[in-house]
N, C-alpha and C positions, 0 to 999 in steps of 0.2 A: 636548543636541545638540553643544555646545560639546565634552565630553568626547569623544564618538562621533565628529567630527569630525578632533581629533586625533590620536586612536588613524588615522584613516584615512589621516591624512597620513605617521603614523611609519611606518605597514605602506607605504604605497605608494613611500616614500622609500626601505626596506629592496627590495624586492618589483622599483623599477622598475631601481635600480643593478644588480640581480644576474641580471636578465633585461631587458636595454637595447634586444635586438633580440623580432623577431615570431616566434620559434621556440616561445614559452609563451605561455598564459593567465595570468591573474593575477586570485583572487578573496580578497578580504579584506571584514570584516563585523564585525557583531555577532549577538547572540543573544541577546532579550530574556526574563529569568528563565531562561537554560541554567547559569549558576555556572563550573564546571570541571570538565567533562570530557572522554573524547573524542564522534567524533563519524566519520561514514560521506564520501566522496565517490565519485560511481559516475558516470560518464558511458563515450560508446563513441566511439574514436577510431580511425585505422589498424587498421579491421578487427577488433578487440575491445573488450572490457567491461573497462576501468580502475578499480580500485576501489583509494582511500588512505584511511588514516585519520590525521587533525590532532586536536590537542587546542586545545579551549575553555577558555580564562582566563578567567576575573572575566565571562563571556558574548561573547570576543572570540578570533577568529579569522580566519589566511588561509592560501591554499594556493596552489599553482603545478603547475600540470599541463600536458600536450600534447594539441592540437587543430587539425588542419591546417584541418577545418571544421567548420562550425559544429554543437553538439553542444549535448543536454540534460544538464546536468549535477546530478543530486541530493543532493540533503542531506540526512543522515537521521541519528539514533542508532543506537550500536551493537548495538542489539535492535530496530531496521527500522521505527523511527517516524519516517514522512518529517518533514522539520520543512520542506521549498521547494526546488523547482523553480528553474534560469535559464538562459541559452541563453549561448555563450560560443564564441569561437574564439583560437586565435593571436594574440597582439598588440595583446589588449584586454585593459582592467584591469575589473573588474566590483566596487563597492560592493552590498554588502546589507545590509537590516537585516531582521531574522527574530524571529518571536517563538515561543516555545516553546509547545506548544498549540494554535497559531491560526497554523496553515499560509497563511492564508486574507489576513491581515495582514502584507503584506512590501512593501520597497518596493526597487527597482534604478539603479543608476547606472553608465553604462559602454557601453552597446549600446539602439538604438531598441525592440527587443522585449521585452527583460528589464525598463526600464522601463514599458513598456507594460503586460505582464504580470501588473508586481507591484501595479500603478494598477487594473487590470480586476479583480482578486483582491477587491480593499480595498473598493471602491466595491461590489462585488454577495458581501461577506465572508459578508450574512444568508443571501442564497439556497445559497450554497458550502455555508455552515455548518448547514442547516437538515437534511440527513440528505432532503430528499425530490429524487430522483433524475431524477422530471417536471422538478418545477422550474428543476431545474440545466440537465439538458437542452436543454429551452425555451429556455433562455436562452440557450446556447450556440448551438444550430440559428440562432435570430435575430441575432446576432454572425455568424456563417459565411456565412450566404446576402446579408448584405449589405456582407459584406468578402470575398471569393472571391477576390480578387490578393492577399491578406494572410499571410505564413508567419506570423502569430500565427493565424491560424483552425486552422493545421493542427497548432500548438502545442496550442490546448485541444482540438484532438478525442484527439489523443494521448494528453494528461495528466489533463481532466478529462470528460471526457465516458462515461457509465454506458452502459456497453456490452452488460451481459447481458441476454438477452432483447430487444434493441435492435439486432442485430448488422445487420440488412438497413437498419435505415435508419439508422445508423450509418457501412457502407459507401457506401450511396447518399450522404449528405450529406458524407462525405469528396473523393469523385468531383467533387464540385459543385465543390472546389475548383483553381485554375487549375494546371496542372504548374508552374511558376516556383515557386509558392508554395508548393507539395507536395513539394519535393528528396528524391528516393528515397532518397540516403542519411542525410540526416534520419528520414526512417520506417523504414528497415530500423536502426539506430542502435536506434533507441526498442523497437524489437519486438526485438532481442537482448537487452536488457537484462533482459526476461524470459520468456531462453529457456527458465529451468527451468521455468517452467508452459509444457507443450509437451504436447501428442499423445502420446507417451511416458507421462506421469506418469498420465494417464489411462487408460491400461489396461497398468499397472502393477499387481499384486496387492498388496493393503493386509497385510502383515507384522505378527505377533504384536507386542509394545511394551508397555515398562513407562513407567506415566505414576500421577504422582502427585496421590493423592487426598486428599478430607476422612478426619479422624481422623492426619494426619499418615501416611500407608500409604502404600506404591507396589504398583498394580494393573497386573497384567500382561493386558493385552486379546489375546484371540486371535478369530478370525475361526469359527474354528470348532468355539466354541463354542456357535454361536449359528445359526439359519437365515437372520438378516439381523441387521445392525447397522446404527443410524447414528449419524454423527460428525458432531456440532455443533463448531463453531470460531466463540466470540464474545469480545467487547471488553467491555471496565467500560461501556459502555451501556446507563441505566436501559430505555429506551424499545425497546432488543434485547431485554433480560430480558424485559420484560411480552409481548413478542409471540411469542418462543420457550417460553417454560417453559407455557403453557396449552396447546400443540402437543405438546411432548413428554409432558405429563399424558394427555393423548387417544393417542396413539400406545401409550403404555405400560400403558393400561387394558386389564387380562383378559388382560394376554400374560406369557407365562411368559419368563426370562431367555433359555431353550433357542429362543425364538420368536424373541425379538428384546431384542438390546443394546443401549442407547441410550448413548453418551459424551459428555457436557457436556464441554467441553475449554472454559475459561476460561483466556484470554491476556491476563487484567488485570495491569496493572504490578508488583501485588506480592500478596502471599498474603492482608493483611489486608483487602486492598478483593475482592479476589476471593470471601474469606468473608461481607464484609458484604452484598455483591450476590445473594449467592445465600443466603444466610440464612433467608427465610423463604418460598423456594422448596417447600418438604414436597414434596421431589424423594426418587422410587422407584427412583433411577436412577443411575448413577455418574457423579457432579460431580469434575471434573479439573482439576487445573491445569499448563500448562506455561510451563516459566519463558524468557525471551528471545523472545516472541511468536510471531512464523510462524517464525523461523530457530529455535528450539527444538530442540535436540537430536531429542529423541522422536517431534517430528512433521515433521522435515526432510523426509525423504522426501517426505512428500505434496504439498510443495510448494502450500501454502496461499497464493491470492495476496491473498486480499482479507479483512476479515471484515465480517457474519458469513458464515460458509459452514459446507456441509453434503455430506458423502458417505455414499450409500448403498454398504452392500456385503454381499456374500452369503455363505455358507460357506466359500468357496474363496477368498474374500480378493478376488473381481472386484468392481470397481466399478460400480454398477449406476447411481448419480447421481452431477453435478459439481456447484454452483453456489450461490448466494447463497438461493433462495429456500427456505427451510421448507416451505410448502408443496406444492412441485412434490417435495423429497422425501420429502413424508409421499406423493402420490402414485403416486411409484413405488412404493413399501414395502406401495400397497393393492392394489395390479396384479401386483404379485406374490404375496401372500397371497391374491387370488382366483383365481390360474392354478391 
């Protein structure tokens, strides 16, 4: 702490001489287990999406940007792994400390909400971190309905609240909360930042693409090849594998390649864990890997926002599913095979 502490006095001594007035923000930190490299900052000010990149020393960094109001500003690596979330405007200096991993573990110094934030994170880190989406939820709704004057409630329906298949009461429980608390340019802020997943992308026709696979080979997928395809997009998650690869076995039973194309697209960090994970998959099927995760050259386009995720699509390259669940698109894939 001692060490962390000085590092924050040197940045803040450099940081507050060279920006003395409230024209900047000012964010300096750590990053715990990052080493040295760089690193993303993406927030939305005067009307657009700002995005810098700083480098990480020995896990320690700061940045200076522009914000007349108050903005969400992200941290992520330069292959879109958020590492934390914090709220910041003009003429605040903002401490963080971030651990690499464990988005979930941060804590804030600078502004009432980004502390708040990083306090609410830490304390419910099991529920964050547990991958069930009820849960998070839950917890969330119960924070928001008894803090309704609170612009942290409309912070976590923003950032962490699971929205798919949740979308009505999702809307409804955002509504709940008071206009003051809800500053439209705060939401519309947040909702630019991911304009590329838009109404657009989705009935965009999915283009031929070479993407590479096991045996070291690069496989060029075409659409129409095939009478339907679909496109798995998953994480080094043991507990993704176990519940997708016995879907895609069922999906791929008695069907000819001409029937249907299945693409495992794995966006694990590196090729070795991506082989280990799928390993003993006894996959009939083409297992892929793209390198830089959703930003991936290969699968830019599609505009992956979340994983895991899945699209269905037909001969002509239309998309027929968007979303998270496997099963809604094994679904469509049966609704169409019985028409």
């Amino acid at each position: 702490m001692k060490k962390f502490s000085l590092f924050l006095i040197l940045i803040f001594g450099v940081l507050i001489s060279s920006c003395g007035d409230s024209s900047e923000f000012r964010i300096a930190g750590v990053i715990n287990g990052m080493g040295t490299q760089n690193i993303e900052i993406i927030y939305y000010a005067n009307g657009a999406i700002r995005e810098s990149r700083t480098i990480v020393i020995d896990g320690k960094f700061s940045v200076v940007g522009n914000a007349p109001e108050p903005t969400l500003v992200e941290i992520q690596t330069t292959n879109g792994i958020l590492l934390g979330y914090l709220m910041v405007k003009n003429g605040e200096t903002v401490e963080c400390k971030l651990e690499n991993g464990n988005r979930y573990k941060s804590s804030f110094k600078g502004n009432e909400v980004s502390e708040k934030w990083g306090k609410f994170l830490t304390e419910n880190s099991d529920v964050f971190s547990s991958g069930n989406n009820d849960k998070k939820n839950d917890l969330i709704e119960q924070y928001v309905l008894k803090h309704k004057d609170e612009l942290f409630s409309t912070i976590l329906m923003l950032t962490e609240y699971y929205c798919p298949d949740n979308e009505i009461v999702a809307d409804s429980l955002m509504k709940t909360i008071s206009e003051q608390a809800r500053p439209q340019a705060l939401v519309e802020g947040y909702e630019a930042m991911f304009v590329h997943v838009n109404s657009a992308t989705a009935h965009n026709n999915v283009l031929p693409m070479k993407i590479y696979c096991k045996e070291d080979s690069l496989m060029t997928y075409n659409p129409a090849s095939s009478s339907y395809s679909i496109l798995g997009f998953t994480d080094d998650e043991k507990e993704t594998r176990d519940s997708i690869v016995p879907q895609f076995k069922k999906l791929s039973k008695g069907k000819k390649s001409r029937q249907l194309k299945i693409v495992d697209v794995s966006l694990a960090t590196d090729t070795s864990t991506w082989k280990r994970i799928t390993r003993k998959d006894s996959a009939d099927w083409a297992q892929c890997w793209a390198l830089g995760s959703v930003r991936a050259k290969s699968i830019e386009r599609l505009s992956i926002p979340r994983l895991p995720y899945f699209i269905v699509v037909d001969s002509t390259g239309k998309q027929l599913y968007r979303g998270s669940s496997i099963t809604r698109a094994s679904q469509t894939l049966d609704a169409q095979v019985k028409k």
